[in-house]
N, C-alpha and C positions, 0 to 999 in steps of 0.2 A: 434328427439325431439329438440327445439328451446333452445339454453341453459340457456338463461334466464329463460325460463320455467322450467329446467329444478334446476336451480340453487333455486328458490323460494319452491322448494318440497325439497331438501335436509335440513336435521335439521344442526342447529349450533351446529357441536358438539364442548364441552369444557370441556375436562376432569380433568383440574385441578378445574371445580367448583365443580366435584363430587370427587374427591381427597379421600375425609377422609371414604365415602361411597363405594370406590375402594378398598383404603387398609384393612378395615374391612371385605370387600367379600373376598379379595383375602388370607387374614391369616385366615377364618375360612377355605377355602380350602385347604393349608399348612397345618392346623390341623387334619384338615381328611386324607389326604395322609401321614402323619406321623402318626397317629394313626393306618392304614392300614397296611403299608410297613415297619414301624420301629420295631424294637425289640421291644420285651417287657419291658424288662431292658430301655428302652428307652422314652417311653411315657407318663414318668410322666411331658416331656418337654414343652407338650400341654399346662399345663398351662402358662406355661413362654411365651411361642409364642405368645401365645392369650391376656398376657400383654401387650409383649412389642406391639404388635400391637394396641391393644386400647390406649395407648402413641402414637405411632408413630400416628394416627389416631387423637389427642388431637394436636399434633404439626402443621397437617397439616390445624385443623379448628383455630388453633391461628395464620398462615401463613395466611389465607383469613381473619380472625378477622383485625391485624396486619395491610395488606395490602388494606385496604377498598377504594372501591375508590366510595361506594354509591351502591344502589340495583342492580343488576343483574338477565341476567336469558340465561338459554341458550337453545339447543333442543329444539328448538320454542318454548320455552314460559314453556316445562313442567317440568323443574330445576330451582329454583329461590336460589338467594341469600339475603337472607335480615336478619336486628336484629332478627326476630323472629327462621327461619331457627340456625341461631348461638348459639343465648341462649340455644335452646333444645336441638344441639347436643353437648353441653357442662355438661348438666344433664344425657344424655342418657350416654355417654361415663364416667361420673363417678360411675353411676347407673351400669354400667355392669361392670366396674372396681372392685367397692364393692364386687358386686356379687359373683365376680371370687373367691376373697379372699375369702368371707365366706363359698365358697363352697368346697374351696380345703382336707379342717379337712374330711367333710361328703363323698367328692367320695373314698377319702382312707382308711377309716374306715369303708364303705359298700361295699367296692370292686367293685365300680361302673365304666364302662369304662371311663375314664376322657375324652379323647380325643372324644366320641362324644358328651358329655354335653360340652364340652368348642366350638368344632365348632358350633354347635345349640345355643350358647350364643352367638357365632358373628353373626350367619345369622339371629337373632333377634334383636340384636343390628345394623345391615345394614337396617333391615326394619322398627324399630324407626326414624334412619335418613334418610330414601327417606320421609317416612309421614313428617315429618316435609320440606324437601326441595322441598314437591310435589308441583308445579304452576298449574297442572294438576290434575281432581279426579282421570285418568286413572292411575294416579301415586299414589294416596294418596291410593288406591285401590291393585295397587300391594304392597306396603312396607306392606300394615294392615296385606293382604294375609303372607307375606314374614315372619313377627311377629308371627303371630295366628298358622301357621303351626308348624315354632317353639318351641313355647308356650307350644302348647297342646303334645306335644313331653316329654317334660321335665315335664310337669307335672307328667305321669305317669314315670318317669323317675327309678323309684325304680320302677321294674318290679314286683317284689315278694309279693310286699304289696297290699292289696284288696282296702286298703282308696285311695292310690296313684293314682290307676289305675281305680277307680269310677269319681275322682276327673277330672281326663283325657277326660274320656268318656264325662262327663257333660259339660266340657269347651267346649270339641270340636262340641256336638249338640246345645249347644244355640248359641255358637260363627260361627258353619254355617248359623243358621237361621238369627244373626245379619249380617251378610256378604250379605246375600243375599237381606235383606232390603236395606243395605245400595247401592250395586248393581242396584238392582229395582230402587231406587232414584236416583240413577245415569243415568239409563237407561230413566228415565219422564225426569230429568234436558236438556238431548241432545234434547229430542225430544219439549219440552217446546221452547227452546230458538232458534228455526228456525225463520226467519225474514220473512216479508213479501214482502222486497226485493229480496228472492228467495237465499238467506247463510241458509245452513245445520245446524245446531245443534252446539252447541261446548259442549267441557267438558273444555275447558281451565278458569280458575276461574278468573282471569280479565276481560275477556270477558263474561263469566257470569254476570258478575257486569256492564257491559256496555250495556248490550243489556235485562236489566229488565223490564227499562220502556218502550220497544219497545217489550216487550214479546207478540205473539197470542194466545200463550193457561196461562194466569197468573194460573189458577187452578192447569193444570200439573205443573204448577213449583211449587206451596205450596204443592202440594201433592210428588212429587219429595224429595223436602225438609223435609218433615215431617220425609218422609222413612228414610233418612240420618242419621235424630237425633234419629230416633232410633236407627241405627246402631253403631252410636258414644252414644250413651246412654249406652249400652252394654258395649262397650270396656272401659269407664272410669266410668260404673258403677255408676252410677245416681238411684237416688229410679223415678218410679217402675220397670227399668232394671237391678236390684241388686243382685237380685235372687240367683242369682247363686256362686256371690262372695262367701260370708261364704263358703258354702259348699268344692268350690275348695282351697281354702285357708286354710282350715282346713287338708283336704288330701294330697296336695302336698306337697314335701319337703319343709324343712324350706326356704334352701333358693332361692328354686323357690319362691315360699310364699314372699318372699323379693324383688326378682327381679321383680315379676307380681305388688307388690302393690305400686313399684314405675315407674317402666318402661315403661311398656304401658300403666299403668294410662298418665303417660305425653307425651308418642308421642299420644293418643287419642286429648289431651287436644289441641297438636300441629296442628291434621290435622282439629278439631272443631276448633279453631280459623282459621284454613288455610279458611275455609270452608264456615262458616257462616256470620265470619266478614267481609271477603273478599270477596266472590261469591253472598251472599244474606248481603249486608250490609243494617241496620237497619237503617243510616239517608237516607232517600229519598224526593224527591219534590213532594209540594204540597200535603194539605190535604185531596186531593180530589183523589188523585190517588191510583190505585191497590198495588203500591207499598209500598202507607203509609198503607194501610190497613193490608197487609202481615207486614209490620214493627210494627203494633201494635201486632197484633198476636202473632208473637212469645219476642216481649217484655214481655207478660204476659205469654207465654208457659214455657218463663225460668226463670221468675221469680217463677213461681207454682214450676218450676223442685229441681230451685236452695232451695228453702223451705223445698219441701218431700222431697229430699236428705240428707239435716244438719238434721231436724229432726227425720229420719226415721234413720238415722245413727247412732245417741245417744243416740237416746231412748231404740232404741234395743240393741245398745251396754251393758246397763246397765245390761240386764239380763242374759248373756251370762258368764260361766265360764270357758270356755277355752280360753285362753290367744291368742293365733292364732285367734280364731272367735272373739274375741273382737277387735283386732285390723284389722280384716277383716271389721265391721261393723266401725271402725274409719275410715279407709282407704274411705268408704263412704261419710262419713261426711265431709271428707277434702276435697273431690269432688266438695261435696255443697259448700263449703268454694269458691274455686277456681272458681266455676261459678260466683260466685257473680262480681270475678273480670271478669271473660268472659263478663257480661250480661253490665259491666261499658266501655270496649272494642267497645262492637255494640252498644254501645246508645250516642258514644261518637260525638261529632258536630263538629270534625276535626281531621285534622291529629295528633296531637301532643300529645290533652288530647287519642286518641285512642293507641299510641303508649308507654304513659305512664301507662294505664292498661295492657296492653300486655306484659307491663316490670314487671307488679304487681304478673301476673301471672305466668311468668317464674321463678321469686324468691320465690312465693311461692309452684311451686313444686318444686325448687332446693332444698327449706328449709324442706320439707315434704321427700325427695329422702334421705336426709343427717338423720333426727331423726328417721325415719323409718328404714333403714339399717343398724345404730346401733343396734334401740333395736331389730331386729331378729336375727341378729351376737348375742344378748345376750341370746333369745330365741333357736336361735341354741346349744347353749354352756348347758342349761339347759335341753333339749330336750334330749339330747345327742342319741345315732345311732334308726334308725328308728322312731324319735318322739317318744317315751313313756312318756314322762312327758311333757304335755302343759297344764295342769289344775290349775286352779288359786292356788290351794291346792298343789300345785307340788311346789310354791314359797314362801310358809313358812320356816321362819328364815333363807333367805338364806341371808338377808343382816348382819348376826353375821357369817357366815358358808364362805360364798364369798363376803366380802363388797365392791370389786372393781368391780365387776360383779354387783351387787343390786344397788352401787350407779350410775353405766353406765344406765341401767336402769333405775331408776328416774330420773337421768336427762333428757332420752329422754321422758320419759312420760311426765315429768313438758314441755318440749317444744312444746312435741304434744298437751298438752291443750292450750299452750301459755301465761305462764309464762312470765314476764319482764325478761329484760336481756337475752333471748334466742331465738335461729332464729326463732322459733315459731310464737313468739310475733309480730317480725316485718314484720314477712310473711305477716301474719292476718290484723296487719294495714295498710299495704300500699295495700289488694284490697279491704279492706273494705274503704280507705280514696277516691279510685278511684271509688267504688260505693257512698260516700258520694257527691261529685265531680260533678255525674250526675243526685242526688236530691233521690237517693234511704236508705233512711232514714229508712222506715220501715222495709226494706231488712235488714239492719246495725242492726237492733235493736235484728231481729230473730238471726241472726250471733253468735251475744252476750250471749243473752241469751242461744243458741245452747251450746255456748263456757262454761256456767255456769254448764247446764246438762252435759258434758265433764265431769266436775271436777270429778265427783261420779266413774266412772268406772276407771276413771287414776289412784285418789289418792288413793283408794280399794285395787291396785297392787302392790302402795309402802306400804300402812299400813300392809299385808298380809305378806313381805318382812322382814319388820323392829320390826312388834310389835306383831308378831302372832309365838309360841312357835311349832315347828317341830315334828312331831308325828310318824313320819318315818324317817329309818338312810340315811343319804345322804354325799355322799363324793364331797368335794367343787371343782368340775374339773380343769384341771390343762390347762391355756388359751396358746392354739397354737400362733406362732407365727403372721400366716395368719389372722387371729382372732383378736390379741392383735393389729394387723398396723389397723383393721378398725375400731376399737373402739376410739385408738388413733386420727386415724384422723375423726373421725363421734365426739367425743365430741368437740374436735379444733375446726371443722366445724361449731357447733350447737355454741359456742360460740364466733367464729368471726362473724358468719353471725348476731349473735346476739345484739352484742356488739360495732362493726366496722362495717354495711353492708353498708352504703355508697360507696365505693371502685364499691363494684360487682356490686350495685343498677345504681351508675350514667356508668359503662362499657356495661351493658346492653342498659339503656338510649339512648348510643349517636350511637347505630346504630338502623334504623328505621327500623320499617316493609316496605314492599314491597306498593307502592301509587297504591292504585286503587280509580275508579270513588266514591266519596261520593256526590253521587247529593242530 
């Protein structure tokens, strides 16, 4: 073989761009083979390992943060480095940080193997950060795989329990059938994008985006695309692929329930902007072409989407009494929230204004990651072994009974409506500012109003709390250490982001996404 030729078929490998995605594979396997091979007397060290690696892991994406020297990408094309890649593995790696913490009180008080939930959090934590650094769908394909496997693992993670273990089953058949749409849409996208030059197909997402308006079947490619959005419809849970959420969120352990309703809510969020902004981007030439036609199309598909999500979200939330399914049905809403910044991302007429809604949207699930995993560390703390108490009625007079627990809690609820002075608040305006930005007005106005139906089922939680007299005996639990450090820092959190977010807002900012063709 000619070795030119043969040199243009080897990938570029660079293993210091996958760094942080390396060390996180490689300490959930450390964790499995200590969990294996160690004493018993031994393995409570699982969790320690599986910190310090998510640290060690946090060091090595502030080393490439640090060390910018502008986008990257390597393995021909299907690892990229860019602002967007960075931001989410900086959510992801706090998101299972939390986790870790909240979960440690629950595996030792249900005599749960620690050691295979804590490698099952890193190998879902690995496939958070390839969806996010995938340049490739083959890539964005295996991390979702690498997550969802995970996932549905932990879910029924408490064997014994019939909710756990319904909750498991149901994740894992609707989350095959979205796998396999999104699959499907993978499989039209390659076959769409052959040229008539006689180039095969690609799956690489720049080159999707280069060769649209040269597309011969435009149809497979919206129909390709369609399949996609459903698949990411699924994983971040959009009305009408919601379905399922409540149901599993209610079964699962608490703080599975916490890590699902921040975790893969935002690597979804990560490989849908990888995906749509970048591979099918919405500015295209001329009003005459197929491409503006499919750019209108799904301008209004996720405008509808981003709509029935806030409102199907809130509405429903209202009627719900179990605390879990309420904020399962929030966790929807905040979806719709985050679209709004997604849909100001794709409609954006250049790099800069698209770069600063993509900044809109990593702060607002950073800010959504942080009030969330609070109040289920509080949800956990009141549930106490096996969930028995998640019922709105389960939280009378506990803020006279626990008022540091009740007021942890109201705080985050005040920020998940989005209160002033709390990361909430700022979440909310900088992608509703970046939907104003691109003339979506009416959008901003549903948001709001959305954000008003809110207030009913938040403030419900605290009056229940604070002014509703206990009709059952209940002992004010006594907060773990593990417990007490992420409460600690989830209210710091909610209030520097709230308070000071410029820091994070303009760190994010000044690195870009990855440039592809905006024709």
């Amino acid at each position: 073989m000619n070795f030119l030729a043969l040199q243009s078929v080897l990938p570029d490998v660079s293993f210091a761009l996958i760094l942080p995605e390396l060390i996180v594979c490689i300490v959930g396997v450390v964790v499995m083979l200590v969990d294996a091979f160690g004493k018993p007397a031994q393995r409570w060290v699982t969790g320690s390992i599986s910190l310090a690696g998510l640290l060690a892991a946090a060091i090595s994406a502030a080393w490439l943060w640090l060390g910018w020297g502008g986008a990257a990408q390597a393995f021909n094309g299907m690892i990229v480095l860019d602002g967007l890649r960075l931001g989410f593995t900086f959510v992801f790696l706090i998101v299972s940080a939390l986790t870790l913490l909240i979960s440690m009180v629950w595996v030792e008080s249900e005599k749960l193997p620690a050691g295979e939930f804590h490698s099952l959090l890193m190998f879902a934590t690995a496939g958070m950060m390839f969806m996010a650094s995938a340049g490739d769908l083959v890539i964005v394909f295996l991390g979702l795989e690498i997550l969802s496997i995970a996932t549905y693992v932990m879910c029924g993670f408490r064997r014994t329990d019939v909710r756990a273990n319904e909750s498991s089953m149901k994740y894992f058949i609707l989350g095959s059938f979205s796998s396999a749409f999104l699959l499907y849409g993978i499989a039209l996208t390659y076959g769409a994008t052959s040229t008539a030059a006689g180039l095969p197909g690609t799956t690489n997402i720049a080159e999707i985006a280069r060769r649209i308006p040269e597309a011969q079947f435009p149809l497979l490619l919206f129909a390709g695309a369609a399949m996609m959005l459903v698949g990411f419809g699924f994983k971040i849970a959009t009305a009408p692929f919601h379905v399922w959420t409540p149901d599993v969120y209610e079964g699962a352990p608490t703080p599975v329930t916490a890590f699902m309703a921040a975790g893969p809510k935002a690597a979804g969020f990560a490989s849908f902007l990888r995906v749509f902004v970048f591979a099918f981007p919405f500015v295209v030439a001329g009003p005459a072409t197929i491409g503006s036609q499919i750019h209108q199309a799904w301008l209004w598909a996720l405008v509808a989407l981003a709509v029935a999500t806030m409102t199907v979200g809130n509405v429903v939330a209202i009627t719900q009494n179990n605390v879990k399914r309420m904020l399962a049905y929030s966790s929807i809403a905040h979806a719709g929230y985050a679209v709004v910044g997604f849909i100001a991302a794709g409609a954006a007429p250049d790099f800069e204004h698209r770069d600063a809604a993509i900044s809109a949207v990593i702060f607002y699930l950073l800010t959504y990651a942080v009030m969330n995993l609070g109040a289920f560390a509080v949800v956990q703390m009141i549930a106490r072994a096996g969930d028995r108490r998640t019922e709105v009625e389960d939280y009378s007079g506990i803020g006279f009974q626990s008022p540091w627990l009740a007021f942890a809690l109201s705080l985050f609820l005040l920020s998940l409506l989005g209160m002033p002075l709390t990361a909430g608040f700022i979440g909310k305006v900088m992608v509703f500012r970046a939907a104003l930005d691109q003339g979506y007005f009416v959008l901003v106005v549903v948001g709001v109003l959305n954000t008003a139906v809110s207030a009913y089922y938040y403030l419900r939680l605290i009056i229940v709390m604070f002014f509703r007299e206990r009709t059952t005996a209940w002992d004010a639990p006594r907060i773990p250490a593990s417990i007490g450090i992420v409460l600690v820092l989830t209210i710091l959190g909610v209030f520097y982001l709230g308070l000071f977010p410029g820091r994070v807002i303009n760190a994010i900012q000044t690195k870009p996404a990855m440039s592809v063709s905006m024709k």
